[in-house]
C-alpha positions in Angstrom: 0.0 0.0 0.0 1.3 3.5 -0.9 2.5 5.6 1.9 0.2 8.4 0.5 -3.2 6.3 0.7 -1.5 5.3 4.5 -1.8 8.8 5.2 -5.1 8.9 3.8 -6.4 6.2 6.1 -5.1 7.4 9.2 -6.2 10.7 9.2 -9.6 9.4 8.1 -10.2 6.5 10.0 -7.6 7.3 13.0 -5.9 3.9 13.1 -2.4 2.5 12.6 -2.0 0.9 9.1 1.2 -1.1 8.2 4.5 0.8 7.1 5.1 1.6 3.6 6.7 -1.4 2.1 5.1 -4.3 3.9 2.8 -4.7 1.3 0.4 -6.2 3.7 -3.6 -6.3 3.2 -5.3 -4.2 5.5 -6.5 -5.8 8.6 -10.4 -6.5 9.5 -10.0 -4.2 12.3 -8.6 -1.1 9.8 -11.0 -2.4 6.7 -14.4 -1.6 9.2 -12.1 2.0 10.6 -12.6 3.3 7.5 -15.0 5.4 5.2 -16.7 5.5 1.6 -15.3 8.8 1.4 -11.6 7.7 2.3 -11.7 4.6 0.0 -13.0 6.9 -2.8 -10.3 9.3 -2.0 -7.8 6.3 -2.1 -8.6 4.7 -5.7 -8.5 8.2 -7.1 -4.9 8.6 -5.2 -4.1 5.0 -6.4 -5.2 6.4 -10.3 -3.3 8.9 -10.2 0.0 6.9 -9.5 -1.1 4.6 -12.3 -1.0 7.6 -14.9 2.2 9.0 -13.4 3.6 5.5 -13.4 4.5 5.3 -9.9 2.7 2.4 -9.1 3.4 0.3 -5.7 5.5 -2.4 -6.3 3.6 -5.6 -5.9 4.5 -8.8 -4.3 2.8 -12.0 -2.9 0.3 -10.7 0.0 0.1 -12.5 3.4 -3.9 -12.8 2.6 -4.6 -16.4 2.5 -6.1 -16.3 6.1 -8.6 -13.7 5.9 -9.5 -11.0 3.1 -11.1 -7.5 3.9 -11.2 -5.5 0.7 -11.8 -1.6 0.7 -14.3 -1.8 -2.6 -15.7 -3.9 -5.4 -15.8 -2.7 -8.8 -17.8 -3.8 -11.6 -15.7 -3.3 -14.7 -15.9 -4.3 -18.5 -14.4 -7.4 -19.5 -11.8 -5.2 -21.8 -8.2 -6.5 -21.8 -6.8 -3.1 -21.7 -8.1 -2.0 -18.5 -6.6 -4.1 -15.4 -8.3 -3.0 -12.7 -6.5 -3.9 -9.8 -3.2 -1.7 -11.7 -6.0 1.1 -12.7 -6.3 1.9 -9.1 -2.8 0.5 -7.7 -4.5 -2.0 -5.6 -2.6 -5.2 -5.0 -4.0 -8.2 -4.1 -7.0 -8.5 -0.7 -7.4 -4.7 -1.5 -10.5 -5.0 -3.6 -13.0 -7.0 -5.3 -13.1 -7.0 -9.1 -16.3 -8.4 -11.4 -16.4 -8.0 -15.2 -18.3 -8.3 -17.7 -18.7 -7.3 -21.4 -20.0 -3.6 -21.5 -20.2 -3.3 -17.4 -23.8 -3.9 -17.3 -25.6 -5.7 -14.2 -27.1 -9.4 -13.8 -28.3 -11.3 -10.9 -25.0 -12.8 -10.2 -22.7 -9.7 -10.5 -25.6 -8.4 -8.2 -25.1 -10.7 -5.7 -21.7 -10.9 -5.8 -21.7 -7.2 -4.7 -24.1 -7.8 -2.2 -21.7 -10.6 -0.6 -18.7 -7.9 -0.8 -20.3 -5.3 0.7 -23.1 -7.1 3.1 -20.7 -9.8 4.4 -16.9 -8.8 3.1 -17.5 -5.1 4.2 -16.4 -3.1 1.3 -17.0 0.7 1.4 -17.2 1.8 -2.0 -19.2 -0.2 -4.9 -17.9 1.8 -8.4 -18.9 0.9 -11.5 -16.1 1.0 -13.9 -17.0 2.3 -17.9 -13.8 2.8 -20.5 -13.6 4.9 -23.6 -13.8 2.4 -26.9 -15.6 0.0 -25.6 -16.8 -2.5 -27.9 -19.6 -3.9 -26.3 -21.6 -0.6 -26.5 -20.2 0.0 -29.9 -21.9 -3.4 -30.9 -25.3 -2.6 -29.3 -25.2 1.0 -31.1 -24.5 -1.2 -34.1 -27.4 -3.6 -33.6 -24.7 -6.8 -33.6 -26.2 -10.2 -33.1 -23.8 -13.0 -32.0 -25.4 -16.0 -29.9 -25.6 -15.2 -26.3 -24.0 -11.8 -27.0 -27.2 -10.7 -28.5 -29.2 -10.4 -25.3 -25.9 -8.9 -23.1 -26.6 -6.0 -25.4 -29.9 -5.6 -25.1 -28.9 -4.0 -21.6 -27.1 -1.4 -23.0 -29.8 -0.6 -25.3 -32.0 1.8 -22.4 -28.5 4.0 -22.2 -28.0 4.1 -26.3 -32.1 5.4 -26.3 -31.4 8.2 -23.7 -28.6 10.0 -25.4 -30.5 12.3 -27.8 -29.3 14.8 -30.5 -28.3 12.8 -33.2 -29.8 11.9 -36.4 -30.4 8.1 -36.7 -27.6 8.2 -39.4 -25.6 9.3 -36.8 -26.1 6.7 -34.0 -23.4 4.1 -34.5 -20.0 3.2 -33.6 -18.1 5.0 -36.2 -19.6 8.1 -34.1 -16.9 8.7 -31.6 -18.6 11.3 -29.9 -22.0 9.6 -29.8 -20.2 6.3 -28.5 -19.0 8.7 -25.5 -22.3 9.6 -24.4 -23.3 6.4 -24.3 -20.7 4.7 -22.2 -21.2 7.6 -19.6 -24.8 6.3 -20.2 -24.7 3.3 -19.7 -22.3 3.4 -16.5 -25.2 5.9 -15.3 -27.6 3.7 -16.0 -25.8 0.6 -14.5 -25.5 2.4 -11.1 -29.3 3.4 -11.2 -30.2 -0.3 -11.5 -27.9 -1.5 -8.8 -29.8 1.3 -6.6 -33.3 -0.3 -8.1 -32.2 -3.9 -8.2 -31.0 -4.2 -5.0 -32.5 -3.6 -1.6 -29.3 -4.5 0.2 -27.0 -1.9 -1.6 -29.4 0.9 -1.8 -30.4 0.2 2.1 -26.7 0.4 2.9 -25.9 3.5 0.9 -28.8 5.3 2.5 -27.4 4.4 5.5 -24.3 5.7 4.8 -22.3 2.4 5.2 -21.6 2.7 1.4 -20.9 4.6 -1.6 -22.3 3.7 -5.1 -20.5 5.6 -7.7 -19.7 5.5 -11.3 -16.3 6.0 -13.4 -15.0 5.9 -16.6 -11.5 5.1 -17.9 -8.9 6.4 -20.6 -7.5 3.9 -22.5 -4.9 6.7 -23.5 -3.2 7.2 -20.0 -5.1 5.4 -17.4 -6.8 8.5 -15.8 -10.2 7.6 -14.2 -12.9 9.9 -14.3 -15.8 10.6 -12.0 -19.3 10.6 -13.0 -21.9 12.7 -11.1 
């Protein structure tokens, strides 16, 4: 763990974390210390390492008795977006699902529900990227087996960006494409709110934070989504 996301933690949570260079996990006592806010703050730190390529250098983590991640993140199945290295997160700090276009199902649902109901995460993000090609398929209407009905879900974010011609609605629109990856991780965080009783209960409660993101596949930086 960086010394600067250290920092982070213990003036946030006021707790002792391990020395910069032990490259432990955090502990179960630290993981429940600390915030949404301060494991928000600390992916965006952890980014911003990854673009300056400063990253934590990673080893073999004593994590095989116990894990205690800080967030889960629900991230497209793209090869050119390692999560884990996106945020400079080594291994026990978070949870990682993907999936083709970072949309929701039941098991992605419940997988989050487990992290953050019984594994105690802090921060559910849902993780978009710029190119993606399963929303440029679904602006292109692309049918391929069980593909096909993956895109569907992306479908309710293509219909809600507006201002383009119907000529204009397909992947070789680069700017169109945009809006509709921020739409979609928009629209994937609204039905994690809907879809599930146990992550919108503990947001409410302010035991979590459910936010959404977008990546460059140019340098790395993340980007927050209101």
């Amino acid at each position: 763990m960086k010394k600067s996301a250290i920092l982070s933690f213990a003036a946030l949570a006021v707790l002792s974390l391990p020395a910069f260079g032990d490259d432990l996990p955090i502990t179960a006592e630290q993981q429940k210390a600390l915030t949404p806010d301060a494991v928000h703050t600390n992916l965006m730190e952890g980014n911003e390492r990854y673009v300056a390529g400063e990253q934590s250098v990673r080893g073999i983590k004593a994590a095989a008795g116990g894990q205690f991640p800080q967030a889960v993140i629900l991230s497209c199945l793209d090869s050119r977006v390692p999560v884990e290295d996106v945020f400079d997160q080594g291994i026990g700090d978070i949870f990682v699902g993907r999936v083709a276009g970072n949309v929701e199902n039941v098991d992605q649902l419940g997988s989050m529900e487990f992290a953050a109901g019984a594994a105690g995460v802090k921060l559910v993000m849902v993780l978009g990227h710029e190119a993606c090609g399963a929303v440029k398929g679904a602006c292109d209407n692309v049918e391929l087996g069980n593909l096909t009905r993956l895109l569907e879900k992306i479908k309710p974010a293509i219909n809600s960006v507006e201002g383009y011609e119907e000529s204009e609605r397909n992947s070789r629109n680069t700017e169109f494409v945009n809006k509709v990856i921020e739409a979609n991780v928009r629209q994937t965080v609204a039905d994690i709110r809907k879809r599930s009783e146990v992550l919108a209960g503990m947001e409410k409660e302010g035991k979590i934070k459910i936010a959404g993101a977008t990546c460059s596949l140019q340098d790395g930086s993340v980007t927050l989504l209101d």
